[in-house]
Structures are given as C-alpha cells and as structure tokens.
N, C-alpha and C positions, 0 to 999 in steps of 0.2 A: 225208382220204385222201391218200395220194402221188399226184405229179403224174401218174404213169404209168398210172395208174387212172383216173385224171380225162381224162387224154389218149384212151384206149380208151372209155369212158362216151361224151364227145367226137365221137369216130370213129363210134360205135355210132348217135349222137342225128341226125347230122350225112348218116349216108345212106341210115338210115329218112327221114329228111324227104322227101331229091331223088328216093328210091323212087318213093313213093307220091303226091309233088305229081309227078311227070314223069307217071307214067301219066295224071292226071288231066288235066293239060295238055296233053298232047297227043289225048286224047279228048276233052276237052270245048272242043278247039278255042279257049283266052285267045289273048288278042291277043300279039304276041309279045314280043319280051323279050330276056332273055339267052340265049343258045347253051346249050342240054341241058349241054356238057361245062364251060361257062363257071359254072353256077349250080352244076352238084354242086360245082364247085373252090371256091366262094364258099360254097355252102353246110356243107361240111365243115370247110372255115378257119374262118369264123364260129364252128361247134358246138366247134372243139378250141380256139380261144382263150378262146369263153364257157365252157368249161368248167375251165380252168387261170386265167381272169382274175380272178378274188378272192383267188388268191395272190401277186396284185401287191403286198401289204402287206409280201412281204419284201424289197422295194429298200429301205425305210427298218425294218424289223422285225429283218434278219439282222444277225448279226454276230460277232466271235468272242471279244471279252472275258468279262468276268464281267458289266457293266454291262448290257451286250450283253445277254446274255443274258437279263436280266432282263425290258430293253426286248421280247425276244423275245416273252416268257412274253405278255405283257399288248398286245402290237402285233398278233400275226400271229391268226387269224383275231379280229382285232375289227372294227373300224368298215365292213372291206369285205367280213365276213362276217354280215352284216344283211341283213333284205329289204330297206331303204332303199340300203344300200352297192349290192346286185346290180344291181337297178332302175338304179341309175346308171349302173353299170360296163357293162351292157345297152344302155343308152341312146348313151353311149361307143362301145362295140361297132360297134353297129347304122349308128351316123352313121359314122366311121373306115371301115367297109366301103361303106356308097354312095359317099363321098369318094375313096376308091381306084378304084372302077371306074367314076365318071365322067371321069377321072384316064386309064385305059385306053379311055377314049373308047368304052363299050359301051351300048346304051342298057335300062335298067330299066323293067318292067312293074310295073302295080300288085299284081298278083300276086308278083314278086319282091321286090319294096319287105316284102311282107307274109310271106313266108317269111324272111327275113334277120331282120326284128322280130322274129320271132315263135323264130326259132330263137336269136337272140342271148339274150333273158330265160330262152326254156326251159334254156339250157344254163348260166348263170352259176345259176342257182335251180336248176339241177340238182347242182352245187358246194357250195352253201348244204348241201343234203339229205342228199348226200353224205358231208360232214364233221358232219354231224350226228351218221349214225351211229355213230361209234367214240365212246370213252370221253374223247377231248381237251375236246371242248365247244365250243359255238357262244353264242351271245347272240343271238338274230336276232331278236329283238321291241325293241332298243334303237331311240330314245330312251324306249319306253314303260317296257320292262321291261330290267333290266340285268343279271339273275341268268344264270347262266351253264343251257346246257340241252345233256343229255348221251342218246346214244343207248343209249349199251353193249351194240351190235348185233353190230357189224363192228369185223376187225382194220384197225390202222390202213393195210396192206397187205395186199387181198386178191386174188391172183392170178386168182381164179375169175373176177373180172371181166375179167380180159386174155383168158382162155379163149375168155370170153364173144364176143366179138370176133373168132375164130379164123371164124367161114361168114363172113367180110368180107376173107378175108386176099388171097383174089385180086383183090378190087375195088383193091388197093395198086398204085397207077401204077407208081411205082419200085421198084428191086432194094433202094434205100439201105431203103425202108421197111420194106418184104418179110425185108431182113436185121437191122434193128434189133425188128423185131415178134418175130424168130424167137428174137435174143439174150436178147429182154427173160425171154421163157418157161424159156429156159436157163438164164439168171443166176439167176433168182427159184427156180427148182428148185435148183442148187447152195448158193445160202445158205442156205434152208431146209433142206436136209441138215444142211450146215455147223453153224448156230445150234442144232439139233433143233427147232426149229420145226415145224418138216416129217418127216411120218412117212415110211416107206417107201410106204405106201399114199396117201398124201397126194401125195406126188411121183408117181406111177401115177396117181391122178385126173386132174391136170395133163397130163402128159404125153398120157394114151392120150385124154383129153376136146379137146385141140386138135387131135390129126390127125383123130380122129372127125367134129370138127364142120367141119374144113376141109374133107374130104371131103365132108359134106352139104352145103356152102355150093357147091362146086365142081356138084353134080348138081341145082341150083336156079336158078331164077330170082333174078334180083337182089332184088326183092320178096319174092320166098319168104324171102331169106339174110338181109335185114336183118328181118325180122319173126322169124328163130329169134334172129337176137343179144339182141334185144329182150325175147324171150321168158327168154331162158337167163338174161341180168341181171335181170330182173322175178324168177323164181325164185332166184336166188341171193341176192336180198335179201331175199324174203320165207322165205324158209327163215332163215336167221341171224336175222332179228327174232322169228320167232316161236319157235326154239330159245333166245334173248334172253330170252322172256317165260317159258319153262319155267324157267331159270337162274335166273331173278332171285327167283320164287317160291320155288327152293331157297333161295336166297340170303337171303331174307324170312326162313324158317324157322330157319336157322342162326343169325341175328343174333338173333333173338326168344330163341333159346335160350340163345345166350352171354350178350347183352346182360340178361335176364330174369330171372337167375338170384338178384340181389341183392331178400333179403327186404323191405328196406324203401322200393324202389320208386325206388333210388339209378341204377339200372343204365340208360340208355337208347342204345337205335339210332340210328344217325346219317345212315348211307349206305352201300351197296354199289359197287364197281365193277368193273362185267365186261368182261369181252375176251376174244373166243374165239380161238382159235389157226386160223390162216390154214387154208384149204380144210378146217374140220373143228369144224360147227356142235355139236358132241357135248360138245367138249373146252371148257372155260371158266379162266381164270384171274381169280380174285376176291378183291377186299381187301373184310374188315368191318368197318366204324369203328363204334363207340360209345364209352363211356364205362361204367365201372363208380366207384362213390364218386367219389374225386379224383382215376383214373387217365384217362387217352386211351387205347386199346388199337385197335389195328389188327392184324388176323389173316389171313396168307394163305392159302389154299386153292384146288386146282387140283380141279375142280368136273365131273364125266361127270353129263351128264342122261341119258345112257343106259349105266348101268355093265353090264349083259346085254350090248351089243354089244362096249364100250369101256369098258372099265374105267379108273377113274383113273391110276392105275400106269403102264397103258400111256400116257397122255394125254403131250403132249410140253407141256415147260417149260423156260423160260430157266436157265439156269444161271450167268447172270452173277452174280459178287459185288455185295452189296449194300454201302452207306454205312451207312445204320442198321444200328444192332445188335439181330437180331432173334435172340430165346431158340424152343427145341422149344413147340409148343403140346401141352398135356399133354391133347391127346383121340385116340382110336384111328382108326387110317387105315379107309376102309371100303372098298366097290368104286367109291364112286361120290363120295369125298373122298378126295384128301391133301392132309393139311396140311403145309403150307412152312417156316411160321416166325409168332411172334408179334413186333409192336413194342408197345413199352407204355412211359408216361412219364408223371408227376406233371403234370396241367391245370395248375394253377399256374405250375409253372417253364414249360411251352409259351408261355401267353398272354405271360409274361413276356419271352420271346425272341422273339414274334411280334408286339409292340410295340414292343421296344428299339430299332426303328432306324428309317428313313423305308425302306430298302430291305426290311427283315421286313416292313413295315407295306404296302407294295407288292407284294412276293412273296404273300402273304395275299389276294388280288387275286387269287391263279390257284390258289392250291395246292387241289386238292380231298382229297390223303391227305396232309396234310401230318405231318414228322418234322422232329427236331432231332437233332443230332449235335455231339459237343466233341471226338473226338478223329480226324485230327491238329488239326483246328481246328473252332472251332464256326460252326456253318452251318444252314440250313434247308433242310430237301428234300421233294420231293413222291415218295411212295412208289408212285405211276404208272409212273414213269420212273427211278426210280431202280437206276443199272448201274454202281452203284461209283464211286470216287472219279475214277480214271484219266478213266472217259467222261460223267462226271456234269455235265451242264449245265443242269438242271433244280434248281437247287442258288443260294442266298445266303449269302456268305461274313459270318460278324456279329462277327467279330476288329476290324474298321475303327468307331470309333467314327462315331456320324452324330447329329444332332437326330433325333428322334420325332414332336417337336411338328408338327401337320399343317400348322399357318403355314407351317413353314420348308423342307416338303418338296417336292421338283420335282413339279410338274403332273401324274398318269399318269390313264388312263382309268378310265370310273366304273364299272367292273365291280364290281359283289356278290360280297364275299371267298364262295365255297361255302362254308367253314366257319365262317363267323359263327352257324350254330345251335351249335356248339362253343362258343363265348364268350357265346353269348346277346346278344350285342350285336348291328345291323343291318348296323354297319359297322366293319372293320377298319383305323383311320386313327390 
C-alpha cells in the first residue's frame, strides 16, 4: 500500500490502543507511569512509524536508473517485508522508543513498556498484511518459503482507508495535521477524476463518507470514535477480499475457457491478476495468463462482478499507452466483461529472452505477467505495471549484452521467479 495509507492505518491502530488502555488505567487503578497526554504521543508515534517501517528498504532499494530499478523490483518489499524482517524492525521500534523517553527523563510502567511492545509488532505486521493485499506481492514465509504470495484484494491505493480515519480528525493536535489530512482527501479525489480511476460516484463516496463520519466522530466519545475507525477499515477490507473471491472465481472460469479450448489437452492456465479500482469493490481489472500449444497469451479484461448494478462499460480503466503490443481479443464484450486487449508470443523466443542476460535472469525474480518487446528496443516488462514506454520502470533493457551464466551474475535475492510454472523449471537463473 502507499505510505499514506499506512500512515492513516497508523493513526487508526495508534489511538484505538491509548483509548481503551487509558480507560482501563485509570479504572483499574496501575501504578503510574507516563502522563495520559505523554503515552497517547508515544503511542501513536510508535503505531505511524510501525506502520510505514518496513518501507525502510527503500534507502537502499530506490533509485532512478535502469539498474535501479531493477534493484527496485527485487529489494523493496523483500527481506524487511517478512515476519522475521517485522519482528525485528518491532523489536527496533520498541527499544528506540523506551530509549527516547528515558532520554526525556519520564518514567515507564510495566504497563507502558507492554503497550509500546505490543503496539510496535501489531503495527509493523499490520504493514506486512497490508501489502499483502494488493497484487504487488510479499514473500513473508522467507527463509522457509521464498515464492512470492499475492493478495489481489486491494488497490495499491485505497483512499477508503483514509476515510476510514475521518471520526479521528479532531483527535489531530495541529492545524499542520488537520490541513495535510484534509489535502490528502482532496488531492486523492482530484487525481482519481484526472486518471478516470475515480467515477463520479466514487469521488461522492469519498467526499460525502468523510464529512459524515467526522461528524460522528465529533458527537462521540473518543472510544466510541476510534472503535467506528476501526470498524469502517475492518469493513472496507473485508468487503474487497470478499468481492476478490467473487472476481477470482469469474476469473477461474474465464481462463478454463480460453485456456481449455485446445483439443489435445495443449492449452493450460497459469494465473490471474486482480486489482480493483479504488473505492469500488464491483469494478476489477484482470490479466489471464496461460499458454495455448507454443504460445504465452496474456488477455486483459475489465471484470463487474455485479453488472445489474455496474456494468463493465461503465467500470472505470487506465488509459494509459501500453509498451507491449497488445491485438483486439476476438470475444464479445458482455455487461459484466470488456475486454482491453490480448498480448501473445512464441514460449520459445520468451524463455529465450528471459535467459539471455544475468539481468532477464533477475528481472524473472519479480515479473508475475511478464512481456517482451523489440521495438524501439528490446526489453522485458511485467504487464502489472506496464504504462508505456515514457513511464515504464518496471521494464529491463536486453540491447546491453551481459554473461547468463549464473557464476558470473551479481548476487540478487532468492526469490521464486512466479513464472517458473511458465518454463517448468523451479528456477529462473
């Protein structure tokens, strides 16, 4: 997810805690501790850095080459996007904040000591879970297991969780907050217009769902307010997972059918990947990979699991230019499909561009739709992320010749190429 998402999550985890341990604490009388206003500050610092802190991998992960980039693919959520990596980064956490406020000279309860622990893991594993859901992908079972694991829940930016946040807005000490909370809502409406990401009614959820709920939050107790944020992100997730498991099902039946089709049992399904379009669990965009005889084919479709309400048509989709060159898909649009475009390419010439180099051999390491492309140059790209050449960084340039042989290649991490059931091999090296 985007850090602003994580940031709001954060916020949300950070004053459910000092809610509900404050009441307690002061009814059931613990020995004292830190200051009510000293533990919420520590306690919501604590939840918004464990919650953004397993994206610390992009000090050494970003960057802006092609190289770069590459590093990108296979750096940023890896090693600190593990339960072992969190657990650390928690442990991190956890010590760096007692260290700070014995530093401020205030004195710590064991009760305290056990809320900062406790909120430091829940929130860095609430990051982990987070980024689970979308279609990027996590590994979190490394060093056991190293196959990549994908949610194809949530968009990678989903504003409803900022919403979600909105009965908390006046808990915000400052103005700076109060006006960066309010821009974030603004800006995320405007580009979503902008991109058509964002329907008309999609921008009205937004809009009218944050005064509404700042309103409730305003006529509540602070308990009451962080128990609705709580609520509303608990349902905004559970609504897209399970709108997820409706899609994917379509998504099953579409591939069975494309992929199926070849009499002699030539044809098989590979994988699907979903991603619904921001505030609007109805709307899905999905690639089909399989394989028919010798070809790779990857097929896009913009997917309404409720075409009575919403129709595909109506469903909103990127319009960016793509790098692959994708042909019409020769099947009829229905209310509840449009199809986008097909890519399709000889397995053979693929595997063979997706060996040639220590960097294809690397980039194979992240790609889950991956595509090839010669012309203006030839390159690899993952059909995820692919927005054209101009913005394409999800992309390896294969014009530089390089050794293949896995001797001679730089060190990268042991991630499971996803598409090594493509190649029938375990490993793409």
């Amino acid at each position: 997810m985007d850090n602003v998402t994580h940031t709001m999550i954060g916020l949300i985890a950070g004053e459910t805690v000092f809610e509900h341990s404050d009441r307690r604490i002061r009814d059931g009388g613990a020995p004292r501790g830190l200051p009510a206003r000293v533990r919420r500050s520590a306690l919501v610092a604590v939840a918004i850095i464990g919650s953004n802190l397993p994206d610390v991998d992009l000090l050494w992960s970003y960057g802006g080459s092609s190289g770069n980039h590459l590093r990108y693919m296979l750096s940023h959520r890896g090693y600190t996007h593990t339960v072992l990596g969190c657990a650390a980064l928690a442990a991190l956490l956890y010590g760096c904040a007692e260290v700070w406020l014995r530093i401020r000279r205030v004195g710590l309860s064991a009760v305290d000591r056990a809320l900062l622990f406790g909120t430091a893991f829940m929130t860095t594993a609430l990051h982990l879970a987070m980024d689970y859901l979308n279609s990027y992908g996590v590994h979190p079972y490394w060093p056991v297991d190293d196959h990549w694991r994908y949610g194809d829940s949530v968009f990678i930016v989903e504003p409803l969780y900022w919403v979600a946040a909105a009965p908390l807005f006046r808990r915000l000490e400052s103005r700076l907050s109060r006006a960066l909370f309010v821009s974030a809502i603004a800006v995320v409406v405007a580009l979503g217009a902008a991109t058509r990401l964002l329907s008309v009614g999609s921008c009205a959820v937004l809009l009218i769902g944050a005064l509404a709920l700042d309103l409730l939050g305003r006529r509540m107790s602070a308990v009451s307010a962080s128990r609705l944020s709580v609520g509303v992100a608990v349902s905004v997730t559970l609504a897209f997972v399970w709108a997820g498991q409706v899609a994917a099902q379509h998504a099953d039946a579409l591939a069975q059918e494309l992929f199926g089709r070849v009499r002699d049992g030539a044809g098989r399904a590979l994988d699907h990947v979903l991603t619904p379009m921001p505030v609007n669990p109805m709307c899905w965009d999905v690639w089909l990979l399989g394989t028919r005889g010798e070809r790779y084919i990857a097929r896009h479709v913009v997917l309404s699991i409720a075409p009575m309400v919403e129709k595909a048509s109506a469903c909103p989709a990127s319009v960016e230019p793509h790098t692959a060159r994708l042909t019409p898909v020769p099947e009829q649009n229905s209310d509840g499909l449009r199809w986008m475009g097909e890519y399709s390419t000889a397995l053979p010439e693929l595997l063979r561009q997706a060996t040639s180099t220590c960097d294809a051999n690397a980039f194979m390491q992240f790609a889950r739709a991956p595509f090839s492309s010669t012309k203006p140059r030839t390159l690899l790209g993952d059909l995820r992320f692919d927005r054209g050449r101009e913005r394409g960084s999800f992309e390896v340039g294969l014009d530089e010749p390089s050794p293949a042989v896995a001797s001679d290649c730089p060190r990268t991490p042991p991630w499971i190429a996803p598409r090594a059931d493509l190649f029938a091999t375990p490993e793409l090296r």
